[in-house]
N, C-alpha and C positions, 0 to 999 in steps of 0.2 A: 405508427406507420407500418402499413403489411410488405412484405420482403417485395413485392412485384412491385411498389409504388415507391421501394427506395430504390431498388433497378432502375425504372426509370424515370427516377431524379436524376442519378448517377448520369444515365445513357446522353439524358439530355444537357447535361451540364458540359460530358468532355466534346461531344457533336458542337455544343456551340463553340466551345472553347477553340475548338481544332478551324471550325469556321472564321472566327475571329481571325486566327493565324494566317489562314490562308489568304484574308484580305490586308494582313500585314502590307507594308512599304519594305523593298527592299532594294539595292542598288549591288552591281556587281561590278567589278573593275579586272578586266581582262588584257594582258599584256599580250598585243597582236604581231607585236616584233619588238627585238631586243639588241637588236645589230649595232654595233656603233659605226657611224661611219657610211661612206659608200660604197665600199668594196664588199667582197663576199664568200661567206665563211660560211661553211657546214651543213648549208639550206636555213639559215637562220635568216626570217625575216628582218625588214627593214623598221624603222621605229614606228612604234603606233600603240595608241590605247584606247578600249573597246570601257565606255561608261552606259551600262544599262541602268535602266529604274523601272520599277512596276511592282504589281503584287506580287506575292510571293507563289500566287496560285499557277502564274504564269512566266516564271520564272525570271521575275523581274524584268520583261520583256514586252515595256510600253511606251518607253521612250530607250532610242538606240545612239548615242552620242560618241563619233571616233575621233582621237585628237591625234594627230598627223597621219601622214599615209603612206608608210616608206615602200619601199619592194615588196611583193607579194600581201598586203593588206589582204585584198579580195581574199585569198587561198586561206589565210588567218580566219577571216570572218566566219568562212563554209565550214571549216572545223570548227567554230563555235555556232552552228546553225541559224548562223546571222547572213544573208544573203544583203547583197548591196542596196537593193532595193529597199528594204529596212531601216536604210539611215534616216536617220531626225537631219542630220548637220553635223557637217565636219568642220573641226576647228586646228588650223594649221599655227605652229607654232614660229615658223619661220621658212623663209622658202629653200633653204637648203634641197637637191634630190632625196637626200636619203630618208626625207620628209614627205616628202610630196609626189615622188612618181608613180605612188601606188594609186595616187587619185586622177591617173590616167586611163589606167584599168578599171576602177570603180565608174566613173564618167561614160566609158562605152560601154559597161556591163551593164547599167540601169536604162543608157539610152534604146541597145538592146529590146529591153524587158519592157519598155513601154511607160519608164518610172515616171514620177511625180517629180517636181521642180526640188533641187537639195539646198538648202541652205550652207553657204560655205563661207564661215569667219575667217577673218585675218586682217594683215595691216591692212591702214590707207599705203598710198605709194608714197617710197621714203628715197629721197634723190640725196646721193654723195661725191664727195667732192674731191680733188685731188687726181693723183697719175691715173687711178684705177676709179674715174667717176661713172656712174649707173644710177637707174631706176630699180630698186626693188618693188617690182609689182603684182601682187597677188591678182588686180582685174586681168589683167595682160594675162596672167599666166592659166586666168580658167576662160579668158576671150579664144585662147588659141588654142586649147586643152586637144584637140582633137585633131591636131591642123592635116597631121601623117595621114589618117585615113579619109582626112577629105581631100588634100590633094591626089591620094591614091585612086581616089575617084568610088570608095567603100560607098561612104555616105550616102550619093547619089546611088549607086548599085544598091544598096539594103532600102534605100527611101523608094526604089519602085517598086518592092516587091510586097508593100503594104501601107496603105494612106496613114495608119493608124501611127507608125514611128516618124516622128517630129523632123522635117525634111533641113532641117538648120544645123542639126547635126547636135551631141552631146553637150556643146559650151549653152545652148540654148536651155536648157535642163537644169541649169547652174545659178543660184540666185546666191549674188554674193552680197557679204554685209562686210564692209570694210569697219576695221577700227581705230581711233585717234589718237593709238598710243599712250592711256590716261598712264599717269603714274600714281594714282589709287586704282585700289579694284571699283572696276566701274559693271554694271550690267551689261552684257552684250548678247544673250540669249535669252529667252524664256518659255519652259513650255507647265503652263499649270505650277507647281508647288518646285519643279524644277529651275534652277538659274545659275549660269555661266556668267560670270565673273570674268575680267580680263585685267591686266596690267602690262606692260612695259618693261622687259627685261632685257639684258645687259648679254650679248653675242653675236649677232652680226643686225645692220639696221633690219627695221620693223618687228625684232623681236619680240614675242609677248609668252607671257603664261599665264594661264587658266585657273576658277577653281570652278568645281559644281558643287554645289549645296541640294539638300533635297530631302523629305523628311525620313528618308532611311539613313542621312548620314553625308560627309563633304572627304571628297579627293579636290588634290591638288596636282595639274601637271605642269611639270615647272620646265618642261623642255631642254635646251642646252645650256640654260640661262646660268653664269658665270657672274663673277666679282665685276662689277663696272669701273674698277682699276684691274687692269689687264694682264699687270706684269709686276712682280716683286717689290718692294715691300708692301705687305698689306696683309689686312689682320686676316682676311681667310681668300677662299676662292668663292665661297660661293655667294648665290645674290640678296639683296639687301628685300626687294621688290619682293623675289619668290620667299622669304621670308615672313614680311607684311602678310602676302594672300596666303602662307599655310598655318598664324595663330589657331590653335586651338581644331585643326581641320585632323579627321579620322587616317584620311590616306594621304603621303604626300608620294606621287611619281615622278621621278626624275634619272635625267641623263648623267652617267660617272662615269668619271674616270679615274685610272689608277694613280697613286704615286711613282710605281715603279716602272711607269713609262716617262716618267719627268725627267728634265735635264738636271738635275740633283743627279741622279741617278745613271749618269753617262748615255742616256737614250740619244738617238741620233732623229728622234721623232722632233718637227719643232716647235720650240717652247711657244712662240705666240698662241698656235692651235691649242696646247695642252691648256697653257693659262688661262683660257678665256673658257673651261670646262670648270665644272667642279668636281673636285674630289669625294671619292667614299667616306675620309675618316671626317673634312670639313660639312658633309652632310647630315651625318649622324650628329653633330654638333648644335648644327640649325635644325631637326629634327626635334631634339631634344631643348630648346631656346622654345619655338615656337608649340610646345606642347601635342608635338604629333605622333596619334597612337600608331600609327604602320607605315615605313619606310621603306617601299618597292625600288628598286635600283634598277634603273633599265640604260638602253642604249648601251651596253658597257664597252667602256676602251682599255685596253685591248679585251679580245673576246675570250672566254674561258678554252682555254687550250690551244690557245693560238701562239704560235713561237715568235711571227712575227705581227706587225699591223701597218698594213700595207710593203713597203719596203725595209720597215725599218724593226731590225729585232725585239722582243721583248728581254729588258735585263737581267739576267738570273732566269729564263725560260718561262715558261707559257704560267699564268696563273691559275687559280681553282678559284672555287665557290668558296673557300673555305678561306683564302685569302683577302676575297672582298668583305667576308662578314668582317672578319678578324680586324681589319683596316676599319670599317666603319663602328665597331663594337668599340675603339682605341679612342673616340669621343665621349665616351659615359654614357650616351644612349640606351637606355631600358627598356624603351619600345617595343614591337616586333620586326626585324627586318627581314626582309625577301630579296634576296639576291635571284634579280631576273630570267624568268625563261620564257621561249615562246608559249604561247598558251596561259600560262599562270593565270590564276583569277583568283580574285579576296571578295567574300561576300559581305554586305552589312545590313544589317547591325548584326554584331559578334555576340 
């Protein structure tokens, strides 16, 4: 074989090879906000996670899937060159604000731009009973999504000044898929080789968490979901459900919280709220149970460098990154963990 015809052999072997590549599957998992809570600390967005998938050619950017939408979502998304119009479907974990009010902003910002109808998961309506009885209702809450600027009389004002934006106003843009609360993962999304998983978790009614699966690889967002005994004794905090949905999953994302904001600990924070959270070192536990190679922490309570959270001090002063590792490290967990930041993203396959 003469030196030009093994050139290219060569040339033509890494060109496909690298071709190959680029039509690879891959999925990104982008932390959109990290805040725990509704209050507000540092310009740290509100909770939200940003799940892409696609080739790698185009940066994993063919299907766009956001799971909750706390404060400042939109402003998260633009720094990751994901404009709202881009979403596949948003999947809310529970109707908490610190969840959901960014899908205010998102909702006028695609009505805006002329968007396509969104797909919006989440519970059926979950009616409770007693001093403090309600409807938890996710229709309600994307029926009325817009209500401020249509009574302010917006709608109508931007609706004449082009036939083309949808005169019903943002909540008409909104195709919601309620779900039944399974206590298996059940399907409740699908697009192509893509699939959203749902189950039934333990924090306030209608709660659910997530997994995506997908042939680049499966996260798990397990939202605020907590021990479904509430309050002491019990063998840990975290949930039994979001444990089922993360066997053997590559990402698992989830809401913590510290030890050293618990009533052990003289905090003046109250224990209901804490208890019904999971902790950093009980996650790295079920982490580590369920076989999961990377444990993102997000929502964190209290927030890194924070003296207090909300009114109430943190015990021993504000904590660092290096105390949630430390705390979640104290389970045996081998894994990778990522102690949360806005922005962050993990790509796969590693």
């Amino acid at each position: 074989m003469t030196p030009i015809i093994k050139f290219l052999c060569l040339f033509l072997f890494f060109f496909n090879a690298n071709v190959f590549a680029q039509d690879e599957i891959c999925m990104e998992i982008s932390l959109t906000g990290t805040l725990g809570g509704p209050d507000v600390y540092k310009g740290l967005a509100g909770a939200g996670t940003l799940v892409k998938v696609g080739k790698v050619s185009n940066g994993c950017s063919d299907i766009h899937l956001q799971f909750d939408t706390g404060r400042a979502t939109a402003l998260r998304l633009a720094e990751l060159d994901v404009h709202p119009n881009m979403l596949d479907a948003v999947f809310l974990t529970h109707l908490h604000s610190d969840h959901t009010v960014g899908l205010i902003d998102i909702a006028q910002t695609r009505w805006h731009k002329f968007s396509k109808p969104l797909d919006l998961v989440c519970s059926v309506d979950v009616e409770t009973h007693g001093v403090f009885a309600r409807t938890m209702s996710c229709q309600r809450f994307a029926n009325h999504i817009a209500d401020a600027a249509l009574y302010a009389g917006e709608i109508t004002q931007r609706s004449s000044e082009s036939k083309k934006r949808n005169s019903k106003g943002p909540h008409d843009l909104i195709n919601v898929i309620t779900v039944d609360l399974p206590y298996e993962p059940k399907i409740v999304w699908q697009s192509g080789d893509v699939i959203v998983r749902a189950i039934v978790s333990s924090h306030i009614p209608g709660n659910l968490s997530y997994r995506v699966d997908s042939p680049a690889g499966s996260v798990v967002i397990g939202g605020d979901a907590g021990n479904i005994k509430t309050m002491p004794p019990r063998e840990n905090s975290t949930s039994k459900s979001v444990e089922l949905l993360s066997k053997n999953a590559d990402v698992l994302v989830h809401s913590t919280i510290h030890t050293a904001i618990g009533p052990e600990n003289g905090s003046t924070f109250p224990a209901p709220i804490f208890y019904r959270q999971s902790t950093s070192i009980d996650l790295g536990a079920l982490a580590k149970r369920a076989n999961v190679s990377h444990l993102m922490l997000t929502h964190l309570v209290p927030a890194i460098g924070a003296t207090k959270l909300g009114i109430h001090p943190v015990p021993g002063g504000a904590l660092t990154e290096k105390d949630y590792l430390e705390s979640t490290l104290k389970s045996g967990y081998k894994g990778k963990i990522y102690v949360g930041k806005d922005l962050m993203t993990l790509r796969l396959p590693q």
